[in-house]
N, C-alpha and C positions, 0 to 999 in steps of 0.2 A: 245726066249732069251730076258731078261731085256736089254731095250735100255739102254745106256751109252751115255754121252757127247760126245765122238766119234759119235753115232749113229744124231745127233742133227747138230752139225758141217759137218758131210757130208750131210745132208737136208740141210742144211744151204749155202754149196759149190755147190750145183745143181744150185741156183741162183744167184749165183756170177759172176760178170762182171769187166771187169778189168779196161774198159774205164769210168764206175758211180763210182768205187775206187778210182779213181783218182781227179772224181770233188766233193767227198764227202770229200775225204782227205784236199782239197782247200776249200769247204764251213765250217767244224770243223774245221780248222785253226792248222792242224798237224804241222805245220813248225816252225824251232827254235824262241825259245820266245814265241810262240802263246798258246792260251789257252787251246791250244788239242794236245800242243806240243808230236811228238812221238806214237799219237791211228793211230793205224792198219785200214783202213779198206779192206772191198774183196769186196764190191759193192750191197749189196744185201738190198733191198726199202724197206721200212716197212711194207707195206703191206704182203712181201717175208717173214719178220720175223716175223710180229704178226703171219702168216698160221703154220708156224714151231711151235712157241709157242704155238699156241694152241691146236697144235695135241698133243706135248708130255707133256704139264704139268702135267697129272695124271699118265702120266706112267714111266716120270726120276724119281728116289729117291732124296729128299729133298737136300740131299748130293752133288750128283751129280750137279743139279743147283746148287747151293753153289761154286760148283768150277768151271762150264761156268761161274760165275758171275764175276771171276777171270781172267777171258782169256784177254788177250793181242790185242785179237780181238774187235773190235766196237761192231761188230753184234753180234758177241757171249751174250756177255757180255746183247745186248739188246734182246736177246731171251732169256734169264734168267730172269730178271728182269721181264718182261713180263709173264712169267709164275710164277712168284710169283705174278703178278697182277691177272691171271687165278685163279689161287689156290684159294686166297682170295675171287674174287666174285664167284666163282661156291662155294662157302661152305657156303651160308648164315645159314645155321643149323649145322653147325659145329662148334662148338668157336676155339674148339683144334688146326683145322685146319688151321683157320685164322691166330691164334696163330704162327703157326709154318711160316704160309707166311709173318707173318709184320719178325718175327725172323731171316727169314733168308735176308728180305730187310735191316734191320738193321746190320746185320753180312756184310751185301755189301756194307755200305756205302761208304766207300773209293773206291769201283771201280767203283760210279756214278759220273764220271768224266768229261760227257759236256752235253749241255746243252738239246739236244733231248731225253738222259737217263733220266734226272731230270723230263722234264718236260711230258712224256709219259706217268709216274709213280706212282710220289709224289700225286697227287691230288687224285687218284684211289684206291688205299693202305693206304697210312699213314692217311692219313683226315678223311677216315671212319672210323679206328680203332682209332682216336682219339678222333672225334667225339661228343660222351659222356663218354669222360674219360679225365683225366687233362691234361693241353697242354702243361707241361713242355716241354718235348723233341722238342717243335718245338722254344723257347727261348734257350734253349743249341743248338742248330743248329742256329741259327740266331746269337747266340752270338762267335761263335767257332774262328771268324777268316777265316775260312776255304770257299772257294769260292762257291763250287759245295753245300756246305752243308749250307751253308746261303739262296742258291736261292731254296735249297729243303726247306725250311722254308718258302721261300716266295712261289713259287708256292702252294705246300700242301695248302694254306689258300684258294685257287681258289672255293674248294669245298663245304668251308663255305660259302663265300662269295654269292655265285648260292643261298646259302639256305636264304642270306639274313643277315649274321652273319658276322661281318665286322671287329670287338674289332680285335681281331690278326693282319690281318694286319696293318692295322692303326698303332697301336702299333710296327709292325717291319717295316713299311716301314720309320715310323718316325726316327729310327733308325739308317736305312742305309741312308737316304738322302746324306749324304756322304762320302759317299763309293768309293773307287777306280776304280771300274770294271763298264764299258759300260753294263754288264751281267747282272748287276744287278740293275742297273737304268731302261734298257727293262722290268725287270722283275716286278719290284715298279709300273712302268709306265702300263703294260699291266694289272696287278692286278686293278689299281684305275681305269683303263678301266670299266672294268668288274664291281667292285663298282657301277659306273656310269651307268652301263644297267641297273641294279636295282634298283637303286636309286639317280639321280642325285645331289641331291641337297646334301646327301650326301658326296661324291666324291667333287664336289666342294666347300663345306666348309672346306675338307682336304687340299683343293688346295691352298684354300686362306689364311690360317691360314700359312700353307708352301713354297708359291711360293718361296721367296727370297733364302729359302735352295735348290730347288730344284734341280736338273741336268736337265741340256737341255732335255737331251735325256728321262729322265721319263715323262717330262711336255710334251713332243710333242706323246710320245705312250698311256698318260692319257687321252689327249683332239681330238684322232686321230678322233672319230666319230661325234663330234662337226661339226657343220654348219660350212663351211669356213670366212666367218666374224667375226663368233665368236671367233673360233679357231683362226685367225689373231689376234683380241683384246689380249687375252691369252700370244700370243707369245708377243705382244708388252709389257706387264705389262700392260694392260690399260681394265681391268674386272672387274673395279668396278661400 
């Protein structure tokens, strides 16, 4: 018999605990006002979900994922997502099939709604398929307003970045310097990180060009691997 989302959700329920639901639901920040105001979860670690994911990516129908992607559940929702990240690397000979995986991540954009979806994801999927192809979509997601869909903009650039490829961000994170969300000054911050394992001097010519705009919270998850003297100068203004 063709497994079904039912079929997925109970693998999914075998590793459910109700006591990690509860500190996962307090670490996403379920609670009124919070940024995860209202996500479910049932308790089950990632490592729980990537297994599930990866057993049945070849075998649900497109479809199917398509609508766990939808579920009102966390995990649900991140064992989908994940087998569209399956999909996409097991096909390297396939375009069609790529095809159909960034398609249906994009058809899910509105249910990548915090931050361990986005950031599990976006760099894996969208950045390779972007790649060598134009990078509009990741300017309409940077631009949207839209929270989850901004930090999928900034993450996804993580991939370039590795390769050495820096214009995008640079470009978005100049953009958000002032931005409302703690989420996304993390997210600026851990990127120009990353910059900076590959190229320091790089990185800190964005720094110094920017400091005055910065957010506390980008500057300090920028300079995290910095010698602590140095890092102290940094925090004081005094890096020049």
């Amino acid at each position: 018999m063709e497994p079904t989302e039912k079929t997925v959700i109970e693998k999914l329920e075998e590793f459910a605990d109700n006591d990690k639901a509860k500190i996962l639901s307090r670490f996403f920040k379920t609670g009124p006002g919070e940024y995860g105001e209202g996500d479910i979860f049932i308790g089950v670690t990632v490592p729980a979900v990537r297994k599930v994911a990866t057993e049945y990516y070849d075998k649900l129908a497109p479809e199917r994922i398509k609508t766990l992607a939808a579920s009102p559940v966390h995990e649900h929702r991140l064992a989908a997502l994940l087998m569209m990240v399956c999909m996409y690397q097991k096909s390297r000979r396939n375009e069609a099939l790529r095809k159909t995986a960034v398609g249906l991540y994009l058809a899910s954009l509105d249910h990548i709604n915090n931050w361990d979806l986005v950031d599990l994801t976006a760099p894996k999927i969208l950045a390779p398929w972007l790649e060598n192809r134009d990078r509009g979509l990741l300017y309409e997601l940077s631009e949207s307003g839209h929270l989850w869909h901004e930090r999928i903009a900034i993450v996804t650039c993580l991939a370039f970045i590795r390769k050495g490829d820096f214009d995008d961000i640079f470009r978005i994170a100049e953009r958000h310097l002032g931005h409302r969300h703690d989420l996304i000054h993390k997210a600026i911050g851990w990127m120009l990180r990353e910059v900076g394992k590959k190229d320091e001097t790089a990185m800190t010519r964005f720094l110094e060009e920017h400091y005055r705009r910065m957010p506390r919270t980008a500057l300090r998850y920028a300079i995290e691997r910095m010698e602590p003297s140095r890092r102290k100068r940094w925090l004081n203004g005094d890096f020049c």
